[in-house]
Backbone as CSV, one residue per row, in Angstrom:
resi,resn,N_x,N_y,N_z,CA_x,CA_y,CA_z,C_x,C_y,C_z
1,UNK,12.924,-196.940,-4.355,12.326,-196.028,-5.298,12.259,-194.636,-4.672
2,UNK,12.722,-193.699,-5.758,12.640,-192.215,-4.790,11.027,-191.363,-4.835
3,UNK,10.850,-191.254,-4.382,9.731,-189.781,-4.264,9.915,-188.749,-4.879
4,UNK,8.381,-188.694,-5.859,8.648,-187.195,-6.176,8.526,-186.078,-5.438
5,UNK,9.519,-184.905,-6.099,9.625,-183.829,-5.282,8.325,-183.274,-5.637
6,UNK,7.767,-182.298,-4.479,6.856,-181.610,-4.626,7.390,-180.228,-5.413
7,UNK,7.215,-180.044,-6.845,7.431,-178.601,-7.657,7.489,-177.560,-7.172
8,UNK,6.046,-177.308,-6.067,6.006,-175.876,-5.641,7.057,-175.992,-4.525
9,UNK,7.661,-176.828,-4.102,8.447,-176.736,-2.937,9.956,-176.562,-3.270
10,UNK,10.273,-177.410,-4.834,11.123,-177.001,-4.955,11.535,-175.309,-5.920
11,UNK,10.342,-174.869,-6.037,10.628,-173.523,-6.749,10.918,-172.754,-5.379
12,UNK,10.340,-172.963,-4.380,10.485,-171.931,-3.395,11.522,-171.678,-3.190
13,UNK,12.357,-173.435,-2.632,13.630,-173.555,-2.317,14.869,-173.190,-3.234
14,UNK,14.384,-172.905,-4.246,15.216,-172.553,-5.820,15.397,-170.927,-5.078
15,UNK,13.999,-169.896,-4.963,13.872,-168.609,-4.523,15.112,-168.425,-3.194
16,UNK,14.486,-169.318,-2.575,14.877,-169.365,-0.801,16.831,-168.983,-0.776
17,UNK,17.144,-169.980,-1.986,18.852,-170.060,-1.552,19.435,-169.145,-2.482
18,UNK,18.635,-168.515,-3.730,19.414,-167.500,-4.230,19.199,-165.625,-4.010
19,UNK,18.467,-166.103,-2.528,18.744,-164.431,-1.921,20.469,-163.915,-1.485
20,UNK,20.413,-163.057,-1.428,21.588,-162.831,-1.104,21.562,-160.889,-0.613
21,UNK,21.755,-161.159,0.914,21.333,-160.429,1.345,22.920,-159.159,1.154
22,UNK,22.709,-157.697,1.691,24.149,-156.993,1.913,25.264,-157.466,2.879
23,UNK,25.130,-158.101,3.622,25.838,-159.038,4.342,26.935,-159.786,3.685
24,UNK,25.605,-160.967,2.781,26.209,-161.733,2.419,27.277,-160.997,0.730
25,UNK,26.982,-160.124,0.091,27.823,-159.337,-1.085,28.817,-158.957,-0.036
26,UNK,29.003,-158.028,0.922,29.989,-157.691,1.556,31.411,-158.618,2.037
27,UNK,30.471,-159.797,2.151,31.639,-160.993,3.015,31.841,-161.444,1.743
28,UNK,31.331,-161.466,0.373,31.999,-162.395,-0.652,33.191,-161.572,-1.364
29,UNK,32.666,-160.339,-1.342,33.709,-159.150,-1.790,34.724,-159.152,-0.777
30,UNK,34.759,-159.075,0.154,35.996,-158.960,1.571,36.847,-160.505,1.080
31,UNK,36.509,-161.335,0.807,36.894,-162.929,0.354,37.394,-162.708,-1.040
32,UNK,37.331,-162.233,-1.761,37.211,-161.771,-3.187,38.666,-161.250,-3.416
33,UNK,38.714,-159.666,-2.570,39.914,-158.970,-2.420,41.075,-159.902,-1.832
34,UNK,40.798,-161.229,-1.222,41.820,-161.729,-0.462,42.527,-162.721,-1.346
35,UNK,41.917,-162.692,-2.316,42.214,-164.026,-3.641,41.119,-165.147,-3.630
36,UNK,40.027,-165.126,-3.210,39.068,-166.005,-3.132,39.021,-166.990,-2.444
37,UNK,38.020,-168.225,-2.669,38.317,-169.595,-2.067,39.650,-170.050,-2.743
38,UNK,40.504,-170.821,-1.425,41.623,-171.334,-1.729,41.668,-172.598,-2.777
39,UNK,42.336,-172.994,-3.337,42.236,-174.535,-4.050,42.479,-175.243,-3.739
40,UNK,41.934,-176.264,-3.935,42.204,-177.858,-2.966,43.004,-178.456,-3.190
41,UNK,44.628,-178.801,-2.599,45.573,-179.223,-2.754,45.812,-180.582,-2.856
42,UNK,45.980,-181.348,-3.957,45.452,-182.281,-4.459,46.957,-182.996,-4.417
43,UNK,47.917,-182.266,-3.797,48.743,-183.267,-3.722,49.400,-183.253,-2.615
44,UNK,49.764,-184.482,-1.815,50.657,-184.513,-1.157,51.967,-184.145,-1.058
45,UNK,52.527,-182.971,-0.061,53.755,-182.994,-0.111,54.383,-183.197,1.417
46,UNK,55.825,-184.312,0.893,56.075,-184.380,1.611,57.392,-183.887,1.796
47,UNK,58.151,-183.483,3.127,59.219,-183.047,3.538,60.539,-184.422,3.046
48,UNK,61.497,-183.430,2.896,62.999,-184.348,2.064,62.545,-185.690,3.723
49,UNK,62.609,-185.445,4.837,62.622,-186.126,6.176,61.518,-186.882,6.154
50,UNK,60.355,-186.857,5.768,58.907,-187.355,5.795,59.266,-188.638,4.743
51,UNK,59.959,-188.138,3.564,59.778,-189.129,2.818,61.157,-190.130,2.732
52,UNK,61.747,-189.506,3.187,62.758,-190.996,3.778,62.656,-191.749,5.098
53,UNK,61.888,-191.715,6.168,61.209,-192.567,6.549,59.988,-193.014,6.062
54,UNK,59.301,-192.216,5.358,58.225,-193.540,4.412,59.187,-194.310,3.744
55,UNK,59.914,-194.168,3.025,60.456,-194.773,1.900,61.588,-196.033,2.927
56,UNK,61.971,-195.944,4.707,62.613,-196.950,5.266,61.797,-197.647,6.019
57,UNK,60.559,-197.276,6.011,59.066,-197.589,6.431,58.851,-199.016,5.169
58,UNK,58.551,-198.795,3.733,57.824,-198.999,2.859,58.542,-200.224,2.301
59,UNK,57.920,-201.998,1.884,58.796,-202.610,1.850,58.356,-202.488,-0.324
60,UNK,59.479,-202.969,-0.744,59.287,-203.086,-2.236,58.387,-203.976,-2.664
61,UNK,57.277,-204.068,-3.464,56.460,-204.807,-4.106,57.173,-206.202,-4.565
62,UNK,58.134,-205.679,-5.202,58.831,-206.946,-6.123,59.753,-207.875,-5.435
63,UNK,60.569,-207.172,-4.030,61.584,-207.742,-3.532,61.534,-207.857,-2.239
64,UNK,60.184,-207.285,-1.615,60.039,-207.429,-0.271,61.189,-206.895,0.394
65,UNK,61.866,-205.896,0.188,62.789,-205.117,1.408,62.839,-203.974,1.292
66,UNK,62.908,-203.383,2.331,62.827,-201.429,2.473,63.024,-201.040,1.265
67,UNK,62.195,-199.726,0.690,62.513,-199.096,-0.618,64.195,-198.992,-0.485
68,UNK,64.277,-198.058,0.883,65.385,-197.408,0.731,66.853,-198.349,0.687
69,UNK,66.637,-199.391,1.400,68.303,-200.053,1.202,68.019,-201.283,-0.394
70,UNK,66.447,-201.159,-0.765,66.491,-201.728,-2.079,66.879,-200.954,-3.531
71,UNK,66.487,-200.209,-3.280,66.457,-198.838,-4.394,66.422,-197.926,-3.967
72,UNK,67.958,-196.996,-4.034,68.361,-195.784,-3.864,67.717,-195.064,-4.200
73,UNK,67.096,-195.122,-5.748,66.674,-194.275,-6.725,65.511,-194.862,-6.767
74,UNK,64.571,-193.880,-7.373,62.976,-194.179,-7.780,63.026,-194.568,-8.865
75,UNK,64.021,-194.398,-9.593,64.419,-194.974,-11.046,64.245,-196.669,-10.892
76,UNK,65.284,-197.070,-9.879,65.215,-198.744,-9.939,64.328,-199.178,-9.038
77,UNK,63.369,-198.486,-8.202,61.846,-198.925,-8.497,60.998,-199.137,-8.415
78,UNK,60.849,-198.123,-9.781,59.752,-198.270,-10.646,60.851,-199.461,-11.793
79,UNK,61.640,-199.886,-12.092,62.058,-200.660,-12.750,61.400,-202.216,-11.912
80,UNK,61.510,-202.165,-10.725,61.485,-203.388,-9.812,60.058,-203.732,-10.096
81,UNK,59.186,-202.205,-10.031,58.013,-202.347,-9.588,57.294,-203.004,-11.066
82,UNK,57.897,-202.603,-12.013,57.184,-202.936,-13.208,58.006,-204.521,-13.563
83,UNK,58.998,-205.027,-13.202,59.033,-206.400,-13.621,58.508,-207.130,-12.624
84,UNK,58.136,-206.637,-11.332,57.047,-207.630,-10.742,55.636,-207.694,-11.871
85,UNK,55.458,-206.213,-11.971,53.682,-206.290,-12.904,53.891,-207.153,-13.971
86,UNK,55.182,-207.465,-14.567,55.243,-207.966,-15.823,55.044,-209.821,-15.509
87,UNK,55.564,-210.238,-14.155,55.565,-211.366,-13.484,54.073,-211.869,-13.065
88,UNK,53.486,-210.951,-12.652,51.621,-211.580,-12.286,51.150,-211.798,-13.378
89,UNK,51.185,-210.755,-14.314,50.456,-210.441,-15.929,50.978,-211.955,-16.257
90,UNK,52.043,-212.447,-16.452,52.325,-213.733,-16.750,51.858,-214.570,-16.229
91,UNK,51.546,-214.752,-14.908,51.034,-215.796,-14.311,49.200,-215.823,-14.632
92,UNK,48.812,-214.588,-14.621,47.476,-214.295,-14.779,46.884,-215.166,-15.851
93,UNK,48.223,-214.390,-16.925,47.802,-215.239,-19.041,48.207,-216.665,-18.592
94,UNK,48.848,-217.062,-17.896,48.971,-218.891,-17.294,47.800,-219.145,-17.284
95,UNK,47.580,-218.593,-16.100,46.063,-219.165,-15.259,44.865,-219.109,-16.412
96,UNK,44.577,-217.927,-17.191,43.688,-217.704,-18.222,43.754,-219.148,-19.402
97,UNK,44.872,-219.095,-19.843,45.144,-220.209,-20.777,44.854,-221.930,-20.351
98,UNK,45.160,-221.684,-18.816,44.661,-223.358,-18.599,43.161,-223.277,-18.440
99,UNK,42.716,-222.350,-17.912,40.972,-221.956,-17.722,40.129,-222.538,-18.957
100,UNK,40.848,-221.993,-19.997,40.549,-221.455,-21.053,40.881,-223.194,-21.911
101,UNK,41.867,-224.103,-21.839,42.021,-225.047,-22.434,40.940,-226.205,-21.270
102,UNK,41.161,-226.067,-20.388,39.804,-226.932,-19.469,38.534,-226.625,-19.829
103,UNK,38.056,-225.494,-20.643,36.841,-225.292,-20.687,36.556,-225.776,-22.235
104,UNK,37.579,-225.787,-22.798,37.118,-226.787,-24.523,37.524,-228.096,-24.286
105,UNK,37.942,-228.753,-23.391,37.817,-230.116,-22.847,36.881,-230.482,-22.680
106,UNK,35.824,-229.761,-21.631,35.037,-229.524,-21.165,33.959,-229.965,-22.271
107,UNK,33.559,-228.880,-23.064,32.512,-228.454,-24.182,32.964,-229.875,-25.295
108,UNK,34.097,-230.023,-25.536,34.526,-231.605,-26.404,33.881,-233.004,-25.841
109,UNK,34.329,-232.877,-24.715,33.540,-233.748,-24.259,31.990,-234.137,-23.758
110,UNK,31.695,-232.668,-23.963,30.083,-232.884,-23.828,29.142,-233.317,-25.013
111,UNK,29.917,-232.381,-26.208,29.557,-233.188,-27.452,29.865,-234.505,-27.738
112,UNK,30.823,-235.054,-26.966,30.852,-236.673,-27.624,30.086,-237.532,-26.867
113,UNK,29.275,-236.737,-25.702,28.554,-237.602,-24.872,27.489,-237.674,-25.273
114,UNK,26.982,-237.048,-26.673,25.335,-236.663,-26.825,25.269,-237.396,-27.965
């Protein structure tokens, strides 16, 4: 359970962090003129070299062997990669369907026991 904050403590601290002294306007303006805070590069890039040893590094989901002597292309896969997904999803609706027929066995037979 959390604790309440004490009000007057947090008004102070409300006061406290929105001073802003000539210092601090000077260094945001000097930052300002430079193009600001940078943006957070949200993606990986990798070099043409970086990513062909990941890719002779990396074994295929579907076929278990190096991307690269499995699929030249990212084209065949993501083809590979999606008829494996299409292969679990099948086994999954297997597994669901026998679950699923054992459990009205189940419930059938409890009614004929009563």
């Amino acid at each position: 359970m959390s604790a309440r904050k004490n009000p007057h403590a947090v008004a102070l601290g409300r006061l406290g962090g929105s001073v802003t002294s000539e210092a601090k306007a000077a260094a945001a303006r000097a930052n300002g003129a430079l193009g600001g805070r940078p943006r957070e590069d949200r993606e990986v890039k990798m070099t043409p070299a970086e990513r062909e040893a990941y890719r002779a590094a990396v074994l295929c989901v579907g076929c278990d062997r190096p991307l690269r002597e499995a699929h030249p292309t990212i084209e065949g896969h993501l083809a590979c990669e999606a008829a494996q997904q299409a292969a679990v999803r099948a086994e999954l609706d297997a597994a669901h369907r026998a679950a699923d027929e054992r459990a009205r066995v189940a419930r059938r037979l409890a009614r004929r026991r009563r």
